[in-house]
C-alpha positions as CSV (number, residue, x, y, z in Angstrom):
1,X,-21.0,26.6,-7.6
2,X,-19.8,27.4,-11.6
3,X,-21.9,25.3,-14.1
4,X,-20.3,23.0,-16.5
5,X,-18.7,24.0,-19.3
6,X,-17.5,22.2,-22.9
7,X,-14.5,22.4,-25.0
8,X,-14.0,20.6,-28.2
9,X,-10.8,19.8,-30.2
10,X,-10.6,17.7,-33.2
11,X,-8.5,14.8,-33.7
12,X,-7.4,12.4,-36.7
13,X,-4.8,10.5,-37.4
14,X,-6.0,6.8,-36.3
15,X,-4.6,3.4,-36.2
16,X,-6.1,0.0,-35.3
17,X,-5.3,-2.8,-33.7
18,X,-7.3,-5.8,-32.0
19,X,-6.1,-7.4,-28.4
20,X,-7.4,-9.2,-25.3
21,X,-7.0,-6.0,-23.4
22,X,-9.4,-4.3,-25.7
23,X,-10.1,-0.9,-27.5
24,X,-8.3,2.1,-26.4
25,X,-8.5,5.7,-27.7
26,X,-5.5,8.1,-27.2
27,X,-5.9,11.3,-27.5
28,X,-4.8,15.1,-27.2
29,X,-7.5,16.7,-24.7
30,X,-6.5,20.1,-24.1
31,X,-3.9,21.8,-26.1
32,X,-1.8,23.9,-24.1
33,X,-2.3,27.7,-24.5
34,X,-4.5,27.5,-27.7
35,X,-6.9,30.3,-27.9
36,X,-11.1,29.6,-28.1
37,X,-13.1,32.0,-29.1
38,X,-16.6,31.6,-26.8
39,X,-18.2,34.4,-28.5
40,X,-18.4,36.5,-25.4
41,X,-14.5,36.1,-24.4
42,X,-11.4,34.4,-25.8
43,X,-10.3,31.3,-23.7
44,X,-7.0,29.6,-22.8
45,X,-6.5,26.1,-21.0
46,X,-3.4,26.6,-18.7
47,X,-0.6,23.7,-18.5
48,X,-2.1,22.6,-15.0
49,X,-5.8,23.5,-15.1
50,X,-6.5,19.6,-14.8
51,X,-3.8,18.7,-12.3
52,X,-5.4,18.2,-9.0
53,X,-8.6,16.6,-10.8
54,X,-6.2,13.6,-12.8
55,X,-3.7,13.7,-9.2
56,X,-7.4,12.8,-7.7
57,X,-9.3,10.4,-9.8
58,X,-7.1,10.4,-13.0
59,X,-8.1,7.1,-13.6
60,X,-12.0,7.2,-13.4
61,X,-12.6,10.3,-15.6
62,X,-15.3,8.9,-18.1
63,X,-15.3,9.4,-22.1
64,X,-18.7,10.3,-23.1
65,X,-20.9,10.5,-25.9
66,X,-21.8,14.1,-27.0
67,X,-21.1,15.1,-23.3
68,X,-24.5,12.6,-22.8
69,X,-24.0,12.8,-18.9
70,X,-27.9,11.1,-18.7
71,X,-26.4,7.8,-20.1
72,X,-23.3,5.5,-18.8
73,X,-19.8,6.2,-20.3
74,X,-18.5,4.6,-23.5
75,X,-14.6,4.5,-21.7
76,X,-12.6,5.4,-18.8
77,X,-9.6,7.3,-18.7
78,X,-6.5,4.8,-17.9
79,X,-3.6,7.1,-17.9
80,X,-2.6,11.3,-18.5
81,X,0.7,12.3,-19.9
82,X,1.8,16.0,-20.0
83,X,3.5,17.1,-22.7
84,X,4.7,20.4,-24.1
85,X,2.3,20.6,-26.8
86,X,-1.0,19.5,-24.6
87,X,-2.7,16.9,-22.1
88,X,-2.3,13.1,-23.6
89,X,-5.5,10.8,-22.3
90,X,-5.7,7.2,-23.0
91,X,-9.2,6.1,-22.5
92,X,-10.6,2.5,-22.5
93,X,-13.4,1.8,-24.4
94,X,-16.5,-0.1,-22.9
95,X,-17.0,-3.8,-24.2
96,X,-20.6,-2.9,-25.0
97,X,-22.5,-2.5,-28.8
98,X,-21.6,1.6,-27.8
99,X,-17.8,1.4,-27.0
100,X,-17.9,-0.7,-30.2
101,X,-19.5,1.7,-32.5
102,X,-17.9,5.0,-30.6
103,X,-14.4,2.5,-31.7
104,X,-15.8,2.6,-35.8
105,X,-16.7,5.7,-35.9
106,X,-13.7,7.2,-34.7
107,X,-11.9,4.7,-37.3
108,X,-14.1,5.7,-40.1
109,X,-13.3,9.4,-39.1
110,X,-16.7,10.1,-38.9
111,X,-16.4,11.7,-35.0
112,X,-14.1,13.8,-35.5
113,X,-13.3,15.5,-31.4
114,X,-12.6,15.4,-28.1
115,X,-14.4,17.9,-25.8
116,X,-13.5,18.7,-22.0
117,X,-16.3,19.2,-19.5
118,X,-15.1,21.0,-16.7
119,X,-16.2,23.1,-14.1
120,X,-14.2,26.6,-13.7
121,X,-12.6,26.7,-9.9
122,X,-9.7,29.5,-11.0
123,X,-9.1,32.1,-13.4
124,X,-7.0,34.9,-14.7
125,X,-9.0,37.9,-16.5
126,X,-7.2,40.5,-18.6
127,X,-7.9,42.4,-21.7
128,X,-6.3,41.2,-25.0
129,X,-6.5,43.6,-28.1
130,X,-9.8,45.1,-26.7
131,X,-11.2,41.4,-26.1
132,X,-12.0,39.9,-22.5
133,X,-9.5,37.5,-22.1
134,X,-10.4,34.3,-19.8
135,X,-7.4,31.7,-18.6
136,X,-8.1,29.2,-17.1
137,X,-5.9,28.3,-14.1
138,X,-7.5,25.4,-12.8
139,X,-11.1,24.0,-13.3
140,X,-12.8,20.2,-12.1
141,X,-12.4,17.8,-14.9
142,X,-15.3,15.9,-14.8
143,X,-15.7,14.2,-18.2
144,X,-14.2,14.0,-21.5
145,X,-16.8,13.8,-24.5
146,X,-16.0,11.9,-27.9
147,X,-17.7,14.6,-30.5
148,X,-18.7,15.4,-33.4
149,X,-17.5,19.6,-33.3
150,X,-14.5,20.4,-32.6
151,X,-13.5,23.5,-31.0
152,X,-9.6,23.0,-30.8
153,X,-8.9,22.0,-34.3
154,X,-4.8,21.6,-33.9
155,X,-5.7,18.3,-31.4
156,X,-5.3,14.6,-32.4
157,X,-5.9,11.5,-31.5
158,X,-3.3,9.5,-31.6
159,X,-4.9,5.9,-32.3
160,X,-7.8,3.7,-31.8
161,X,-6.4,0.3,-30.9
162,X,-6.0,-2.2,-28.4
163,X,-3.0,-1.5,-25.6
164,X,-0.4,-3.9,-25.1
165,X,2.7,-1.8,-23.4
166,X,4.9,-4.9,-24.1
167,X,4.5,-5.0,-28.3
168,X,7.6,-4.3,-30.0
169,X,5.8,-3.3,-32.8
170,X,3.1,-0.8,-31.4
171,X,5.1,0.7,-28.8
172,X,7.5,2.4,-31.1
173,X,3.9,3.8,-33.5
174,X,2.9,5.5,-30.5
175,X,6.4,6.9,-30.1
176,X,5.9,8.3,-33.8
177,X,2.8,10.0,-32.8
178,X,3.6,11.6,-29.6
179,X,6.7,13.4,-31.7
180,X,4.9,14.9,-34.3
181,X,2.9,16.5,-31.5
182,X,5.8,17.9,-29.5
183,X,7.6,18.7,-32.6
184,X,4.4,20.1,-35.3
C-alpha cells in the first residue's frame, strides 16, 4: 500500500459571521492542474483524483490540525463542489476550545493553508522539460489539514462563518467569491 502524502495551498480572503448552525470554513482544496514542485518530481492534481473518495464518504472527510492524525479533527467536510478552477470544501468546525481557535486564527490570517492528505491509488508518469512529471489520476482522500505552509499558493478560502443556505444576505457573498475563482 502507498504511504500518505501532503499537499498544501494557501488561502485568504475571509469573512465572518456568527449562527446557531455554527463555524464553517470554505475553502479551495486542490487547484486543478496547478503544478508542485516535490523536489524529486513536479506534481499535478487531476480534475477527478478525489471523486470516488467524496462519491464515498464526502461528508466525513475530517479537517485537521497540521495533518495531526494522533489527535481528533477540528471539522468535518459537509459538502464538495467542482469547479473549473479547483475542488470547493465546506468544512464544519468542531464546537470545542480547538475548532474555536482553528476559527480565529484563520480570521486573524495567521494560518494561512489548506493541505490534502491522500494516498496515491493512480498515476500518469511522463517527462516534462527534462523533469519527472507525476499526475495524479486518482488517490484516497483521507484528510484535509488547516496549515500553516502552503504549497499551492493560487488557493483561497472563501470565508470563515456560520452557514445559513437561506440568508439573503450571505448567499449572494459566497456567490462573489466563487466568481472571482472561476473567473481570476
Amino acid at each position: 500500500m502507498s504511504e500518505l502524502e501532503t499537499r498544501t495551498i494557501e488561502f485568504s480572503d475571509l469573512e465572518t459571521r456568527n449562527d446557531n448552525d455554527g463555524h464553517h470554513i470554505v475553502g479551495l482544496v486542490v487547484p486543478f492542474q496547478s503544478r508542485y514542485d516535490t523536489g524529486r518530481y513536479i506534481e499535478t492534481l487531476s480534475s477527478g483524483v478525489f471523486d470516488k473518495s467524496i462519491k464515498e464518504r464526502g461528508n466525513r472527510i475530517p479537517l485537521l490540525e497540521q495533518h495531526d492524525t494522533q489527535r481528533h479533527p477540528i471539522g468535518m467536510s459537509v459538502s464538495w463542489e467542482k469547479t473549473a478552477t479547483g475542488l470547493i470544501a465546506d468544512f464544519k468546525l468542531a464546537g470545542t476550545a480547538r475548532g474555536e481557535e482553528a476559527r480565529t486564527l484563520a480570521e486573524e490570517g495567521m494560518v494561512t493553508g489548506l493541505s490534502v492528505g491522500f494516498i496515491p491509488v493512480r498515476n500518469k508518469t511522463t517527462q516534462v522539460n527534462g523533469r519527472r512529471h507525476v499526475q495524479r489520476l486518482e488517490a484516497k482522500l483521507d484528510h484535509v489539514g488547516l496549515v500553516t505552509q502552503p504549497a499551492y499558493s493560487e488557493a483561497q478560502v472563501l470565508s470563515t462563518r456560520a452557514y445559513d443556505p437561506d440568508d439573503e444576505e450571505l448567499v449572494p457573498r459566497l456567490a462573489r467569491w466563487r466568481h472571482l475563482l472561476t473567473n481570476p
